[in-house]
C-alpha positions as a LaTeX table, in Angstrom:
\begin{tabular}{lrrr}
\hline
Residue & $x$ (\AA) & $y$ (\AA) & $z$ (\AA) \\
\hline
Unk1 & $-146.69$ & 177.40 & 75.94 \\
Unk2 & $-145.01$ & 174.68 & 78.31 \\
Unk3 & $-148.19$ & 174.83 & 80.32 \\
Unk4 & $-150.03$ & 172.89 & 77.11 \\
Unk5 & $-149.93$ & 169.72 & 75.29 \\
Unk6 & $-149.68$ & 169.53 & 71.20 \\
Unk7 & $-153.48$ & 169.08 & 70.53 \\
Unk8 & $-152.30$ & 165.62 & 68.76 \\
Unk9 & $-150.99$ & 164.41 & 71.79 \\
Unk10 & $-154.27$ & 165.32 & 73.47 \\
Unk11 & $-156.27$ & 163.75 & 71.24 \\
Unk12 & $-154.11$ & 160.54 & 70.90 \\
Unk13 & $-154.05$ & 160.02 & 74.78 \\
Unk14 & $-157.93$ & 160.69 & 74.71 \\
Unk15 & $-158.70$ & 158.14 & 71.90 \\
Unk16 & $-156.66$ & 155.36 & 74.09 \\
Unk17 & $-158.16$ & 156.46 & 77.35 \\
Unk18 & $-161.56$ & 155.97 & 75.49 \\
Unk19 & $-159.44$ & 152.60 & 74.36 \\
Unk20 & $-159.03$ & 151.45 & 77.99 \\
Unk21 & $-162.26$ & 152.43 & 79.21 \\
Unk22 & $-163.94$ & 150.58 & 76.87 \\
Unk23 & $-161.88$ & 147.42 & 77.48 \\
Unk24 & $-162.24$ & 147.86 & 81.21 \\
Unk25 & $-165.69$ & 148.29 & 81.21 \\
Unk26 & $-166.48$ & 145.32 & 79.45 \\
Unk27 & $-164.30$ & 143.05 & 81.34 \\
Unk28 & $-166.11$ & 144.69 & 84.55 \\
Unk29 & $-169.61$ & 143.84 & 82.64 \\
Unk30 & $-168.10$ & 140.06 & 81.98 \\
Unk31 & $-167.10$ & 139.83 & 84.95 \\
Unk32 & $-170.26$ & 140.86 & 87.48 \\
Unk33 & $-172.28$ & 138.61 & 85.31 \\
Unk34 & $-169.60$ & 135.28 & 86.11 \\
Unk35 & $-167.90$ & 137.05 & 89.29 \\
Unk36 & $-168.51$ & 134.70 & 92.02 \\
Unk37 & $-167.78$ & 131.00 & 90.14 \\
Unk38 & $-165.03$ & 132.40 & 87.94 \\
Unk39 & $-161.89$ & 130.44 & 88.75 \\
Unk40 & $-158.68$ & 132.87 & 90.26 \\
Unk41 & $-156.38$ & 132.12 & 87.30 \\
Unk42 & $-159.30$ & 133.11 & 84.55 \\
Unk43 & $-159.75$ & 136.47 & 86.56 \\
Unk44 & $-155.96$ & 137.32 & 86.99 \\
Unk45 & $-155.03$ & 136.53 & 83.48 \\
Unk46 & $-157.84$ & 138.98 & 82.54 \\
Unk47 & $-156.97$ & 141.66 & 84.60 \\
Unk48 & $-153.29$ & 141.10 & 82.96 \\
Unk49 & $-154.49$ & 140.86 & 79.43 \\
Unk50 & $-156.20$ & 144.68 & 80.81 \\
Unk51 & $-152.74$ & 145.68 & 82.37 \\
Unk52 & $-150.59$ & 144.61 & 79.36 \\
Unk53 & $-153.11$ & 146.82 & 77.09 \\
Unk54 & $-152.81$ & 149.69 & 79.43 \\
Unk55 & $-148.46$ & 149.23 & 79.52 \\
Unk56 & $-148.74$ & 149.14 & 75.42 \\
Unk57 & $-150.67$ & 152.65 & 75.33 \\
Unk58 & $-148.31$ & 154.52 & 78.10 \\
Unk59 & $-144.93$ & 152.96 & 75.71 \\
Unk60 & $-146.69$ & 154.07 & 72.62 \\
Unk61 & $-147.59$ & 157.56 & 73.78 \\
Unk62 & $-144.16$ & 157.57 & 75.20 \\
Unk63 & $-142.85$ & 157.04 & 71.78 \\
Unk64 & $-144.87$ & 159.50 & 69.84 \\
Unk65 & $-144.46$ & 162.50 & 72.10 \\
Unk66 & $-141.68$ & 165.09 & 72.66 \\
Unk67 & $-143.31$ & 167.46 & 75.27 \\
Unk68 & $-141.50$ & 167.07 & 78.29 \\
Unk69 & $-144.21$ & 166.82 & 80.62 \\
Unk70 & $-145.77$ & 163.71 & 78.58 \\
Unk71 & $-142.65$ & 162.00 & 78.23 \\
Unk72 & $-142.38$ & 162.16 & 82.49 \\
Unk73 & $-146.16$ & 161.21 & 83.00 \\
Unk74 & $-145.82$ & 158.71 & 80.84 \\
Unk75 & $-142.26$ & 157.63 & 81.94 \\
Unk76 & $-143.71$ & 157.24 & 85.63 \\
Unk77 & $-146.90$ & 155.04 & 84.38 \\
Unk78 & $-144.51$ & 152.54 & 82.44 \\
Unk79 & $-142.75$ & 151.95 & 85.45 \\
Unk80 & $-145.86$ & 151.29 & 87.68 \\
Unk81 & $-146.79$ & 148.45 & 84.67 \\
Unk82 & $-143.57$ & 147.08 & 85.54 \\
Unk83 & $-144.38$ & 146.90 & 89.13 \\
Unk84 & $-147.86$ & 145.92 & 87.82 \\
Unk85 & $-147.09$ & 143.00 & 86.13 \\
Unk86 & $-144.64$ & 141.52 & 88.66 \\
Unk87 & $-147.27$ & 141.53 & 91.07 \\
Unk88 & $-149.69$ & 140.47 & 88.68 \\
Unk89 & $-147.19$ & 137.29 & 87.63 \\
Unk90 & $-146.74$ & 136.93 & 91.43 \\
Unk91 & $-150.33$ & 136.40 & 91.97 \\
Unk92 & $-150.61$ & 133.84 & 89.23 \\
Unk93 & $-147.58$ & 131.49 & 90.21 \\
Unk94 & $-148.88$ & 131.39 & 93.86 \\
\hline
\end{tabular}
């Protein structure tokens, strides 16, 4: 059925999401406790360190998958962590 996903590929995208939201809800817990002294360049390289981890999973899922569908979703996301990341480096150097 090209309406579906390979239950493998469902499962590996839900262990990373789990990944992510792990990682991101930590850094949000790290951060509310430190939010308002933390210097810009400590929060930006964070929020990179997040993005770069995110970027890794979409490639890697990218990789491993030959539905269609995934490959495109997937395709799409890597190219918003492109954009991501400029900004992101952007942010940093100014």
């Amino acid at each position: 059925d090209s309406g579906t996903w390979a239950k493998d590929t469902a499962a590996r995208i839900a262990r990373s999401l789990d990944e992510m939201s792990a990682e991101l809800l930590a850094m949000v817990a790290e951060l509310s406790d430190d939010f308002e002294g933390a210097p810009r360049e400590d929060l930006l390289r964070r929020v990179m360190e997040a993005e770069f981890h995110c970027s890794s999973v979409h490639a890697e899922v990218l990789a491993q998958t030959a539905e269609i569908d995934v490959q495109l979703l997937f395709s799409a996301l890597a190219k918003q962590d492109v954009r991501h990341k400029t900004m992101l480096e952007q942010a940093l150097a100014s």
